[in-house]
N, C-alpha and C positions, 0 to 999 in steps of 0.2 A: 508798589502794591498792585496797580493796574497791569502788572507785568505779569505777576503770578495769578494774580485772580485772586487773591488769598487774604483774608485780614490783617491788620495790624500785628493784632493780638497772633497768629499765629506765624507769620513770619521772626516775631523778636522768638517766638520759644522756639522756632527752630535753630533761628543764628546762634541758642542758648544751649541746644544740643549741642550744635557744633564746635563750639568754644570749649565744654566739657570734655567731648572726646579726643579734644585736642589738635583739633584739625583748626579754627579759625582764634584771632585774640583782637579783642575791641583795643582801636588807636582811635578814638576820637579829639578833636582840637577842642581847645581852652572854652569854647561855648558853647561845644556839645556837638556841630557840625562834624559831616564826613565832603571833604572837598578834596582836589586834586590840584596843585600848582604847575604847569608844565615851563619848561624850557622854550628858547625860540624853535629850535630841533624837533619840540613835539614829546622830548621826554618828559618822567614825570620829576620834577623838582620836591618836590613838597605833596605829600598825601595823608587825609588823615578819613578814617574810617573802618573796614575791616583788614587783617593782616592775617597773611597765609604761612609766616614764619614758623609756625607750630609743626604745619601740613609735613615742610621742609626736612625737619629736625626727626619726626616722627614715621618717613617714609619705609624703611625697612619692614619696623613694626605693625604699620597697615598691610606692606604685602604677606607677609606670616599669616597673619590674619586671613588676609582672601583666600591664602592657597590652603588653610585648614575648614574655611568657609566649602572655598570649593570641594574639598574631597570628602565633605561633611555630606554637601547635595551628591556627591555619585555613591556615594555608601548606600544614601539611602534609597536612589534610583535602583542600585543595582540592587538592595535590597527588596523592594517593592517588586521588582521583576522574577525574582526567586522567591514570591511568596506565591506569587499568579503563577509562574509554571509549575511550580511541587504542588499546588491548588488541582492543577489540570489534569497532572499527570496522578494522582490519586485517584481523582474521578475515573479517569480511561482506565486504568488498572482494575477499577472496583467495576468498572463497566464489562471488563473484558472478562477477570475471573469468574463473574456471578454475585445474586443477591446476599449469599455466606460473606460477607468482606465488606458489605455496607457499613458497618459499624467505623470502619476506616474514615469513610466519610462523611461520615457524622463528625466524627473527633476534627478532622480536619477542619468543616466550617466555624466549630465553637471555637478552635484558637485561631482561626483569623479573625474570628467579631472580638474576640478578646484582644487579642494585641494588636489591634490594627495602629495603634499609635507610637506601638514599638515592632519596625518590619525585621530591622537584624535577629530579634531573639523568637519571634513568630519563622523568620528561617531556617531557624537551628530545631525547632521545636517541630516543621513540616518535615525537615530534613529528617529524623531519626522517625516519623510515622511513618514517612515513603519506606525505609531501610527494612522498616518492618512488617510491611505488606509485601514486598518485593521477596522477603523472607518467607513471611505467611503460604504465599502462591508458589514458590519454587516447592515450599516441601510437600506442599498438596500434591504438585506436579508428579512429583518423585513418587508418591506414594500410590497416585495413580497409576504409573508405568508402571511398578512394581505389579500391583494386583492386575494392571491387562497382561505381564508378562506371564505372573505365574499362572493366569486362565488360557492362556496361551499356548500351554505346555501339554505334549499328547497325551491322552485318556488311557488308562489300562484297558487291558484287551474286553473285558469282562463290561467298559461301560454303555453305560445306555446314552448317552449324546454323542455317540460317536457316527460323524455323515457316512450316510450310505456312497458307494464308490461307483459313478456309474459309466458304464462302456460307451463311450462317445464316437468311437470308430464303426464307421460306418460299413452295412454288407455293401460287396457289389452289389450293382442292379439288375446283374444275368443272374446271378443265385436267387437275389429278390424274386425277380420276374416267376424261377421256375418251383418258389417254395410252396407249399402246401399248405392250404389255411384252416385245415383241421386236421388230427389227431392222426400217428400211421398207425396207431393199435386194427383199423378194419385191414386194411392194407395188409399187416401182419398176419391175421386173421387166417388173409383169404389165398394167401398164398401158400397153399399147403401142396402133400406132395399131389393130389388129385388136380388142379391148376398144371400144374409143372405135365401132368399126365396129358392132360386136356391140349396141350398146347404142344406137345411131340406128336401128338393124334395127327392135331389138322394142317403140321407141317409132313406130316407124309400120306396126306391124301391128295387123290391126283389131281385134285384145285389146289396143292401145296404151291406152283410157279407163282399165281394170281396174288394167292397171300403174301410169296414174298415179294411181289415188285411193290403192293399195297405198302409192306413193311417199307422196303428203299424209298418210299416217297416220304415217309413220314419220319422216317430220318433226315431226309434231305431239308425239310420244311423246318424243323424240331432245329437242326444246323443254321440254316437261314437266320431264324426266328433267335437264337442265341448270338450270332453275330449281329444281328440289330441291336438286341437289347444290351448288350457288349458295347455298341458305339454309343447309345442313350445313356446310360453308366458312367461311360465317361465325360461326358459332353456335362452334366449333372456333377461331377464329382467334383472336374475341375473349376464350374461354377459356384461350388458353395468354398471350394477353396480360395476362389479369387474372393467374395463374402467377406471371408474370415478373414483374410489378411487385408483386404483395404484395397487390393490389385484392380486395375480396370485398363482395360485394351484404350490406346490413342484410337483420338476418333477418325486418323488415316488409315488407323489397321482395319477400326470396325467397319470402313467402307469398304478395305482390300478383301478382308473374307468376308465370306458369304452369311446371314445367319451372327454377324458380330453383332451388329448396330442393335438388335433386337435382345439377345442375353445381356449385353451392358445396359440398354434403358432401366432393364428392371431395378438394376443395383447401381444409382447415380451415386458419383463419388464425393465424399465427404470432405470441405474443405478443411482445415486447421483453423480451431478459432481463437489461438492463441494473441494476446496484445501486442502491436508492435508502436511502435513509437511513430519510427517514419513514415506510418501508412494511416496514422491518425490527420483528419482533416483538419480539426481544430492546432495540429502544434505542425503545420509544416515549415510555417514559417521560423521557427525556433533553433536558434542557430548557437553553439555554445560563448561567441563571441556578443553576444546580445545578451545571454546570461550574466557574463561577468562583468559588462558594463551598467547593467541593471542592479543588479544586485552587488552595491557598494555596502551597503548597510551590513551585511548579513559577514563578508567579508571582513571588514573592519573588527565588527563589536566581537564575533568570531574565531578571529585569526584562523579564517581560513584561505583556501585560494580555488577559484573555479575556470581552471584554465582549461579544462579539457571535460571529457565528461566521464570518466575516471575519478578524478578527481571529485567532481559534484556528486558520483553517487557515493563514492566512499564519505564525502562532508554529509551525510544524510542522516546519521547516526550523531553527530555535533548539533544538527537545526532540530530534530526527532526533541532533544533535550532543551533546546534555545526556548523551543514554542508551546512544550508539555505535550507533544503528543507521544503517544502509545508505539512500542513497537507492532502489537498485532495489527492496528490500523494500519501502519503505514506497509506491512509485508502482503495485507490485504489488497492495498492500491497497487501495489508492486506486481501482485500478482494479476489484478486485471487489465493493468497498463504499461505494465513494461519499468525495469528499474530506470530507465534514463526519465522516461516521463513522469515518474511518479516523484522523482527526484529534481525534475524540474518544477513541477507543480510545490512542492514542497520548499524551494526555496523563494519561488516567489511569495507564495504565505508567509514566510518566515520574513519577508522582506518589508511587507507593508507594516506586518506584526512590530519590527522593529521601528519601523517609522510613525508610525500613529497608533500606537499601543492600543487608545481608548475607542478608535473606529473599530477595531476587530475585536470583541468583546469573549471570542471562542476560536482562535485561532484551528483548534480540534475538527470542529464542526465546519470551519472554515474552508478547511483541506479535505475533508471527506464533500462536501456538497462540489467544488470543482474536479474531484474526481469522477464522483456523478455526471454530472456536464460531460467531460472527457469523454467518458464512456460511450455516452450520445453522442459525441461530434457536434456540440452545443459549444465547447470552450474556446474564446478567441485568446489562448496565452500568448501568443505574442502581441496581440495589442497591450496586454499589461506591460509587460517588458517593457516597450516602447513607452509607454507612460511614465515606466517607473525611472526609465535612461534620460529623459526628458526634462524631469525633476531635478 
């Protein structure tokens, strides 16, 4: 009794289990003693006390047992895991559609408080809500394309929202230069045949030579002045062309001509702010063979394989379902991080998720707040990994 700690009284009612279930049977000797006779050898000759003869007889029948025991606990394991993810992924669904679709999730917390002590038939019951919000949101979908298509579709000629069409092509700047910024109606006016008279006059008076060398210079000037504004025009045209297309002279050319360095300052070139994976500081360390050593968990329970990274982003769409998260989220992450990273981030959530269910309480939130991070150059994912290799 000083062995187990335990009372009299509840050591016989165990032995008293035991002997029921058919595991142990009382041999006691003629006085009510439990004693052992041994041999010189040390065997036992003579024993009276409890006997495991039953244990013996009845082996087969205990393992039946264990092995309907045991698939009893992963039914309901596996159950309990398909209630939390069709739990999650309702929410993210209801999250992403809009406030019309909350009714979803409403439905959804009353039959988990209700059947929480039954997770198989709370599965089957999340199972056919998700089917039908999935269904709910496609035909909205559909119904919306429809009506942008057909608002989409060109106006008769007669309507009133039809955009005005406007001339983007630009004048030259010699035409600019030489255009007139009010009306030719005086111009017309005055150019009658009296002008036309006036001006055969004073070319055949005998200061006609004078008028015309006057005339020759103001041609020559008029010529000049149009060749300038000829090379400004261009100098201008091809600027706002380089503009519009995103063009910029090396800063070897802008040193070799003249007059470069200074039309390129104005218009600094724009980098790409697209995500790249390998240019992230937080994941350089990330290497896909660090991946698949990490994440055993995800692999196993899974059947999946993360031998390449092919392979991890296509498994993305397997873990998306493992963990309850949303495709719009995760095509979100994809799109500010790059699919290899957001797929990497994703498995490692999926991976702790699997491992300690009850520390990650929102795996969802979990993979959006590290992508956060990500985005800053905040995330040290490869220390995870290494943590989780380590384990």
């Amino acid at each position: 009794m000083q062995y187990t700690g335990a009372s009299i009284k509840t050591v016989s009612r165990c032995l008293k289990s035991l002997v029921e279930a058919g595991i142990l049977a009382y041999r006691d000797s003629p006085t009510g003693r439990r004693y052992v006779y041994r041999k010189n050898d040390g065997t036992p000759d003579e024993a009276y006390g409890l006997d495991f003869t039953p244990a013996c007889f009845n082996l087969a029948t205990f393992a039946v047992l264990a092995d309907d025991y045991r698939e009893a606990l992963n039914r309901e394991r596996n159950a309990k895991r398909a209630v939390t993810r069709l739990s999650r992924a309702i929410i993210d669904l209801v999250e992403a559609a809009g406030s019309d679709f909350s009714d979803y999730a409403t439905h959804a917390e009353k039959l988990v408080a209700e059947l929480r002590h039954d997770p198989e038939a709370c599965t089957e019951w999340l199972q056919a809500l998700y089917d039908d919000a999935l269904m709910a949101v496609e035909s909205l979908r559909q119904k919306t394309s429809e009506k942008a298509s057909k608002q989409a579709e060109m106006s008769p000629a007669g309507g009133q929202n039809v955009p005005r069409l406007y001339n983007t092509t630009q004048s030259p700047s010699v035409f600019i230069g030489n255009k007139r910024t009010c009306s030719n109606e005086q111009e017309v006016n005055l150019k009658t045949d009296n002008g036309c008279a006036v001006e055969m006059a004073l070319d055949e008076e005998p200061c006609g030579a004078g008028r015309e060398a006057q005339h020759l210079n103001e041609q020559a000037e008029t010529s000049e002045n149009s060749r300038s504004g000829r090379r400004v025009g261009d100098t201008l045209a091809q600027s706002d062309t380089d503009v519009a297309y995103g063009a910029e002279k090396a800063p070897e050319k802008e040193q070799a001509e003249p007059g470069g360095g200074k039309l390129a300052s104005k218009h600094p070139q724009k980098r790409p702010s697209g995500a790249n994976f390998l240019s992230s500081a937080s994941l350089d360390a990330v290497s896909i063979s660090l991946l698949e050593s990490a994440c055993t968990a995800v692999q196993s329970d899974f059947g999946l394989s993360l031998a390449s990274w092919p392979e991890l982003v296509s498994a993305a769409e397997v873990m998306l379902v493992g963990i309850g998260l949303s495709e719009p989220a995760y095509a979100q992450a994809f799109g500010r991080l790059g699919r290899q990273a957001a797929a990497a981030i994703l498995a490692v959530v999926a991976e702790k998720a699997l491992r300690d269910p009850e520390k990650i309480s929102s795996p969802g939130g979990y993979f959006r707040a590290c992508c956060d991070r990500a985005a800053e150059g905040k995330l040290a994912l490869a220390k995870s990994l290494f943590g989780l290799a380590a384990k």
